[in-house]
OpenMM code with the backbone's topology and positions (N, CA, C; nanometers):
from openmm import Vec3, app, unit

residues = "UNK UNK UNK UNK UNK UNK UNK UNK UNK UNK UNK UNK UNK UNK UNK UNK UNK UNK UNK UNK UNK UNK UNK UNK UNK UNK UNK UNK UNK UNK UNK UNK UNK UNK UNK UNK UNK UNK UNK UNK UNK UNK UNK UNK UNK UNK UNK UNK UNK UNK UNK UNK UNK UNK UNK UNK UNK UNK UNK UNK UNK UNK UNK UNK UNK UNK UNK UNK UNK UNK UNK UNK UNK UNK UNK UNK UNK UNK UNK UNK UNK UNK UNK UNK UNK UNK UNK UNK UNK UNK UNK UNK UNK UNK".split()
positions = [
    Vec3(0.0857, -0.1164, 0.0000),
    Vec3(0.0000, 0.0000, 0.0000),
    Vec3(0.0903, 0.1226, 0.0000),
    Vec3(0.0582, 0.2176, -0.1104),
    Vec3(0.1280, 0.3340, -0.0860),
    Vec3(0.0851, 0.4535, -0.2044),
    Vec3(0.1042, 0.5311, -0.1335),
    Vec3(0.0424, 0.6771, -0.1623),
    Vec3(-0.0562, 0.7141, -0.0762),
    Vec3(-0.1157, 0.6408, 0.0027),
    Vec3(-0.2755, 0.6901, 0.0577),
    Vec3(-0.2119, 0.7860, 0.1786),
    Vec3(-0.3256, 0.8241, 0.2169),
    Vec3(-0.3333, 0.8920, 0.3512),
    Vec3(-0.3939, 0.7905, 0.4749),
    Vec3(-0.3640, 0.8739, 0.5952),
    Vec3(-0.3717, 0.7736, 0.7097),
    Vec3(-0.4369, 0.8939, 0.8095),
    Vec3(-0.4851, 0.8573, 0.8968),
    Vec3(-0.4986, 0.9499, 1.0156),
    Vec3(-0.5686, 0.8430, 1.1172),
    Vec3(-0.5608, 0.8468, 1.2543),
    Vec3(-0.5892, 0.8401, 1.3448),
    Vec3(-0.7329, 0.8459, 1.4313),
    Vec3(-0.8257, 0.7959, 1.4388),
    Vec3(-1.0067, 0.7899, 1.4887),
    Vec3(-1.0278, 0.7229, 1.5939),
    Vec3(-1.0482, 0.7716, 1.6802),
    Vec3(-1.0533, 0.7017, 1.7902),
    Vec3(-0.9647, 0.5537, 1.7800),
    Vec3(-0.9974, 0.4703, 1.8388),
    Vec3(-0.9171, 0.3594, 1.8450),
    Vec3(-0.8927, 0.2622, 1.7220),
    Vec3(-0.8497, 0.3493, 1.5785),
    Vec3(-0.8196, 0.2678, 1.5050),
    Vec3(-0.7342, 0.3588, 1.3774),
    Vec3(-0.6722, 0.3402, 1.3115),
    Vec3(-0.6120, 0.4064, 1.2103),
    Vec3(-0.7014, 0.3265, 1.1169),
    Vec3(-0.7386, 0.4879, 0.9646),
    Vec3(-0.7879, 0.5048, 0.8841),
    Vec3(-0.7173, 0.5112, 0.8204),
    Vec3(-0.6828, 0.4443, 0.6735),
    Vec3(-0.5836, 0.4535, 0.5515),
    Vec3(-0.6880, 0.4743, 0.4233),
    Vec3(-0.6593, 0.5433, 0.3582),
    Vec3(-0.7775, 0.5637, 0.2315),
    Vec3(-0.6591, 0.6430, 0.1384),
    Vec3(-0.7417, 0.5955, 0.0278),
    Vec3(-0.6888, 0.6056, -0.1167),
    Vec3(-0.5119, 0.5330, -0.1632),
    Vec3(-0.4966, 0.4082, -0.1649),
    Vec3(-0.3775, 0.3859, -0.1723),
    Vec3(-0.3700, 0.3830, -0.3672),
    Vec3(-0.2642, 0.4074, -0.3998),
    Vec3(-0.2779, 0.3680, -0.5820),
    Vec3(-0.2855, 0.2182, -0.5846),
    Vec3(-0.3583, 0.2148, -0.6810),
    Vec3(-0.4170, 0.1309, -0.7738),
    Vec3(-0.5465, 0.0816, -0.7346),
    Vec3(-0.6120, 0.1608, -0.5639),
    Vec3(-0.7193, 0.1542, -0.4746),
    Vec3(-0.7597, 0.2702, -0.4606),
    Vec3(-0.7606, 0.3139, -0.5492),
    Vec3(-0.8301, 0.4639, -0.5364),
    Vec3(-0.9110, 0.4969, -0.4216),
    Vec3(-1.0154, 0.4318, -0.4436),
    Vec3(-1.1062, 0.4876, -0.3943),
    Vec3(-1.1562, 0.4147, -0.2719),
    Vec3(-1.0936, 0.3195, -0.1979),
    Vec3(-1.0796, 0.1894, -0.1072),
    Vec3(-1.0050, 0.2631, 0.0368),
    Vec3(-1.0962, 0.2418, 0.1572),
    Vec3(-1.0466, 0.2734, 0.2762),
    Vec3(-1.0318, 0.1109, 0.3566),
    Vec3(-0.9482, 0.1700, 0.4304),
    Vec3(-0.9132, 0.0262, 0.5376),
    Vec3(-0.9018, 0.1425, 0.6795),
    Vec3(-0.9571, 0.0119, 0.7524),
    Vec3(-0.9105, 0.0441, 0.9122),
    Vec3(-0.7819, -0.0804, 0.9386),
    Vec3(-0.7405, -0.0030, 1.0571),
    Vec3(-0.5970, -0.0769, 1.1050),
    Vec3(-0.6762, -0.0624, 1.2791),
    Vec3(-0.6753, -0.1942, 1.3490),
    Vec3(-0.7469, -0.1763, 1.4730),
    Vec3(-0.6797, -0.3087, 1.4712),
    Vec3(-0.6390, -0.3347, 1.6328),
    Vec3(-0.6138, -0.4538, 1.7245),
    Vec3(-0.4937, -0.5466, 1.6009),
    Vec3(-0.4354, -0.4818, 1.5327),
    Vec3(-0.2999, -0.5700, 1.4503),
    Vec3(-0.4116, -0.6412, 1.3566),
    Vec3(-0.4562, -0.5605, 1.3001),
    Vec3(-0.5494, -0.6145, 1.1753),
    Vec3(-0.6500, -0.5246, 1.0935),
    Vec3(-0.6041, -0.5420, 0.9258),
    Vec3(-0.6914, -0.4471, 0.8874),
    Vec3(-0.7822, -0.4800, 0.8360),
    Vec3(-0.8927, -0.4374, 0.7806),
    Vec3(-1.0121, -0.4298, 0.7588),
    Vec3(-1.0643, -0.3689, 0.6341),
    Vec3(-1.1483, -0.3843, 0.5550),
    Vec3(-1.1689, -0.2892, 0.4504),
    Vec3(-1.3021, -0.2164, 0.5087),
    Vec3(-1.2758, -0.1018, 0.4752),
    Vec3(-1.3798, -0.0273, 0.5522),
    Vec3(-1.4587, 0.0690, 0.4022),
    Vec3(-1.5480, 0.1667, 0.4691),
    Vec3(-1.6368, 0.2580, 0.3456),
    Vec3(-1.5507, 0.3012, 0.2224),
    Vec3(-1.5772, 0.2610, 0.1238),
    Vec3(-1.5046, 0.3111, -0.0537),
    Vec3(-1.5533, 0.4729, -0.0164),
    Vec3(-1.4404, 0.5834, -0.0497),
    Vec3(-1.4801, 0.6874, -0.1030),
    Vec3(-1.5391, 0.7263, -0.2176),
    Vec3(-1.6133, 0.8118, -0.2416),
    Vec3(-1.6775, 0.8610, -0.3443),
    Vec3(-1.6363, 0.8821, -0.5329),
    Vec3(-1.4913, 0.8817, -0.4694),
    Vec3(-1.3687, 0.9356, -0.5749),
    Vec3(-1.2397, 0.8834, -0.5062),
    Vec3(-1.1664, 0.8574, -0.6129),
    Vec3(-1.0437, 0.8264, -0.5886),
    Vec3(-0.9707, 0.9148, -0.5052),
    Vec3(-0.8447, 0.9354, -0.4162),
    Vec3(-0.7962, 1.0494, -0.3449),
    Vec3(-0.6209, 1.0077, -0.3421),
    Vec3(-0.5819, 0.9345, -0.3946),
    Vec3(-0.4328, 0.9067, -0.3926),
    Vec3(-0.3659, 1.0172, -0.3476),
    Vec3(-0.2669, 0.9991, -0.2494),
    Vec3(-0.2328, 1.1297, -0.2217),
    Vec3(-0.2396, 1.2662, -0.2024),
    Vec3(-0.3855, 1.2019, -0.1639),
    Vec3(-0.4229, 1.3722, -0.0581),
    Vec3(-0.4022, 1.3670, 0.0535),
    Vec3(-0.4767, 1.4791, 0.1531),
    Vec3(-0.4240, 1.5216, 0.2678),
    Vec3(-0.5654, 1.4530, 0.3603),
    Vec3(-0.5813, 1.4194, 0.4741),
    Vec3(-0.6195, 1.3532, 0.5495),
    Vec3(-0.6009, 1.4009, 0.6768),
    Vec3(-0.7180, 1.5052, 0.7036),
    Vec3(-0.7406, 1.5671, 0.8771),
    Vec3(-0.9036, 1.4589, 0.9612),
    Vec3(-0.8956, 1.5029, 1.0556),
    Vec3(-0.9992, 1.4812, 1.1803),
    Vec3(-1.0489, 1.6241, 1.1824),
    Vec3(-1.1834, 1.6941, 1.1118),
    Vec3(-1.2047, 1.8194, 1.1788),
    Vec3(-1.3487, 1.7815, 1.2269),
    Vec3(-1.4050, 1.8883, 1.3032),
    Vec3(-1.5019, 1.9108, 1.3814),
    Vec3(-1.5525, 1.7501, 1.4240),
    Vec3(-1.4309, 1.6617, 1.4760),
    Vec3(-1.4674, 1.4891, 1.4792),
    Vec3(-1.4972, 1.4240, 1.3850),
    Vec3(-1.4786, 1.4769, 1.2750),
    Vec3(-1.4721, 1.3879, 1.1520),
    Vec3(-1.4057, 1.3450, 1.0226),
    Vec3(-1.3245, 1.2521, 1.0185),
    Vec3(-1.2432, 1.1963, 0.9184),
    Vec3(-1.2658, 1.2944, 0.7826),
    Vec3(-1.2101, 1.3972, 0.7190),
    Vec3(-1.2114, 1.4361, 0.5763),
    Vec3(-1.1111, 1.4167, 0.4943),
    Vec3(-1.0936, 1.3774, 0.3814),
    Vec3(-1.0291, 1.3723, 0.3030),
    Vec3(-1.0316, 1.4769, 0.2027),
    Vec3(-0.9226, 1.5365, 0.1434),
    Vec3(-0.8779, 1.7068, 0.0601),
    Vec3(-0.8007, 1.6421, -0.0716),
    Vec3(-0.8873, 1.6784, -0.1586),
    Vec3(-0.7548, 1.6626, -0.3383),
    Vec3(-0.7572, 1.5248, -0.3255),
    Vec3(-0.5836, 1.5530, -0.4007),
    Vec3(-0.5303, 1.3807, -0.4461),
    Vec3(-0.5144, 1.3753, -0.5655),
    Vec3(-0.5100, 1.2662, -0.6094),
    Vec3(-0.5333, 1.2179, -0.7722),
    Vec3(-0.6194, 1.0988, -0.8046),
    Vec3(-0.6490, 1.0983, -0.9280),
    Vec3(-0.7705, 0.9933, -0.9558),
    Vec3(-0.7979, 1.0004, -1.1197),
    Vec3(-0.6550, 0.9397, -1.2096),
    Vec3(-0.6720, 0.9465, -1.3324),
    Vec3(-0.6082, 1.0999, -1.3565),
    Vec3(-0.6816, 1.2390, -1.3004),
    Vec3(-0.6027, 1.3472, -1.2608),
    Vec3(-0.6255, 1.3905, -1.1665),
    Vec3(-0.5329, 1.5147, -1.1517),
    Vec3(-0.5781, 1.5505, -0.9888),
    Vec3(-0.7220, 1.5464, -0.9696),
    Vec3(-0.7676, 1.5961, -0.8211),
    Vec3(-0.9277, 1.6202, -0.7766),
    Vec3(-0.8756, 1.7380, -0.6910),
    Vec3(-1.0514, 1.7391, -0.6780),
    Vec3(-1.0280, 1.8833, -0.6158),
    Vec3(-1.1570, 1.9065, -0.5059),
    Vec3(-1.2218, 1.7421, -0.5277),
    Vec3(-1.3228, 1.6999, -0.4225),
    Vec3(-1.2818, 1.6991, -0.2900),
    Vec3(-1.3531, 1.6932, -0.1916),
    Vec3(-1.3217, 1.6767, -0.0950),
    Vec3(-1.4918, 1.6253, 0.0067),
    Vec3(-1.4587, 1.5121, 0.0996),
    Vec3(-1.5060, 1.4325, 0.1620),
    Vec3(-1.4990, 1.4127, 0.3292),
    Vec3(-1.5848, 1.3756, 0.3229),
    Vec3(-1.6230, 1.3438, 0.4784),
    Vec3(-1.7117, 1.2218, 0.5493),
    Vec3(-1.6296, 1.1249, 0.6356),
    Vec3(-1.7000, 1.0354, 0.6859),
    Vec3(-1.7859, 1.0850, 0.7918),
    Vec3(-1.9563, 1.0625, 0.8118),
    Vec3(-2.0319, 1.1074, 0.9037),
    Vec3(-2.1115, 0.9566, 0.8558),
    Vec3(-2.1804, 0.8688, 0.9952),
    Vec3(-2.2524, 0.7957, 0.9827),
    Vec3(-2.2073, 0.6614, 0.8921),
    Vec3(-2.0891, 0.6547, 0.9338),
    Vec3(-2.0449, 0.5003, 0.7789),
    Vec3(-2.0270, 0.5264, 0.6723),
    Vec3(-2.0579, 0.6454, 0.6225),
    Vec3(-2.0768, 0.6619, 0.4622),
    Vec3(-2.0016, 0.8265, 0.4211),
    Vec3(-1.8853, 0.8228, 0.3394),
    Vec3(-1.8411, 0.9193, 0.2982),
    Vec3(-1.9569, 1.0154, 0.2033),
    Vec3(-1.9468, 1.1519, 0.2413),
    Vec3(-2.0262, 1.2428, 0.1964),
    Vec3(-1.9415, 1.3290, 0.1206),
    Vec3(-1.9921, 1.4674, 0.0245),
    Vec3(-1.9293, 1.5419, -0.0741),
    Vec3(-1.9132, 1.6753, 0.0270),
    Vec3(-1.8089, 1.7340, 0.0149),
    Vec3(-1.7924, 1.8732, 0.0735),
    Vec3(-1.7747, 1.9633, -0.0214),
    Vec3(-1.7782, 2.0786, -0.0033),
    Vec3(-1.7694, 2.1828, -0.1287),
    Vec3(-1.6168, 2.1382, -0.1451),
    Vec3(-1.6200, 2.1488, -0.3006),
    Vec3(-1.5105, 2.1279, -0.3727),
    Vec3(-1.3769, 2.2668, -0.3629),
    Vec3(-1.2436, 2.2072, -0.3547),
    Vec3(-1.1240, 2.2655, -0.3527),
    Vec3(-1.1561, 2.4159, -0.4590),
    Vec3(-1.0645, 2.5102, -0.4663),
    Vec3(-1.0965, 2.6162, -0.5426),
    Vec3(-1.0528, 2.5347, -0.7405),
    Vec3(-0.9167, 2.4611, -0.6629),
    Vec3(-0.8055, 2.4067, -0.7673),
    Vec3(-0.7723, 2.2896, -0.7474),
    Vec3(-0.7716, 2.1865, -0.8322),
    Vec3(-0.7158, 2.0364, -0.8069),
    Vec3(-0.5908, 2.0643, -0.7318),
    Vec3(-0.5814, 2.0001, -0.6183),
    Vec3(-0.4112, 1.9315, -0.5253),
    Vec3(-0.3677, 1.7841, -0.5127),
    Vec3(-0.3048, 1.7720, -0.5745),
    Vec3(-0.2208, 1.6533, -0.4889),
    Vec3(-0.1093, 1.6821, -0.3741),
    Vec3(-0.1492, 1.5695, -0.2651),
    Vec3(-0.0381, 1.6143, -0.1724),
    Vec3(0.0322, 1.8081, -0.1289),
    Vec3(0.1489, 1.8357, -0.1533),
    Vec3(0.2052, 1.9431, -0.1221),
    Vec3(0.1725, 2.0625, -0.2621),
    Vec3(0.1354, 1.9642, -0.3224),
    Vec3(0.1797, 2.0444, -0.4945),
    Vec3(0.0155, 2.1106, -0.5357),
    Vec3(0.0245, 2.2268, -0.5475),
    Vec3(-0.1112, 2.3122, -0.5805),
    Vec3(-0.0365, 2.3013, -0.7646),
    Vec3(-0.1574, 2.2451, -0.8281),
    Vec3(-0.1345, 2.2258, -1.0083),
    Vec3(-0.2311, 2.2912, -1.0062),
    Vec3(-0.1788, 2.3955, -1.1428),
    Vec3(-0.2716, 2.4954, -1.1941),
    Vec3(-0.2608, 2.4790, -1.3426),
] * unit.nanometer
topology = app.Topology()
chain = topology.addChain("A")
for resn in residues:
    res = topology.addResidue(resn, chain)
    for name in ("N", "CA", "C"):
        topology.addAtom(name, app.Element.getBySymbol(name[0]), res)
């Protein structure tokens, strides 16, 4: 697995978007992972916070960059208003 993002949820690490899994989340809990909710869109190498208690995912790539951005509430990733500009990772592409 590599490219995805990871962050931290209560008692389990969240990994989402690895390449060639676009769009595929896993949990990591008790030395074992799990496949957990598919995002909406692919996110390879985006950025991956906890805000207001909830897992979002920012950019990435997916065929090309994105510029979506997501949020787990209730099991199921939801749409957030979209980026101004596609990002991957550190790199703002214009």
């Amino acid at each position: 697995m590599n490219r995805h993002s990871c962050i931290v949820e209560n008692d389990r690490v969240l990994l989402c978007g690895p390449q060639g899994r676009e769009e595929r989340c896993y949990s990591f809990q008790d030395y074992s992972f799990t496949r957990d909710e598919d995002l909406q869109t692919g996110h390879t190498n985006a950025a991956m916070v906890i805000y207001e208690d909830f897992p979002v995912i920012i950019g990435g790539a997916y065929l090309q960059y994105v510029e979506s951005v997501e949020t787990l509430r209730d099991g199921r990733w939801r749409w957030l208003e979209a980026l101004p500009l596609p990002m991957e990772g550190t790199v703002l592409k214009i």
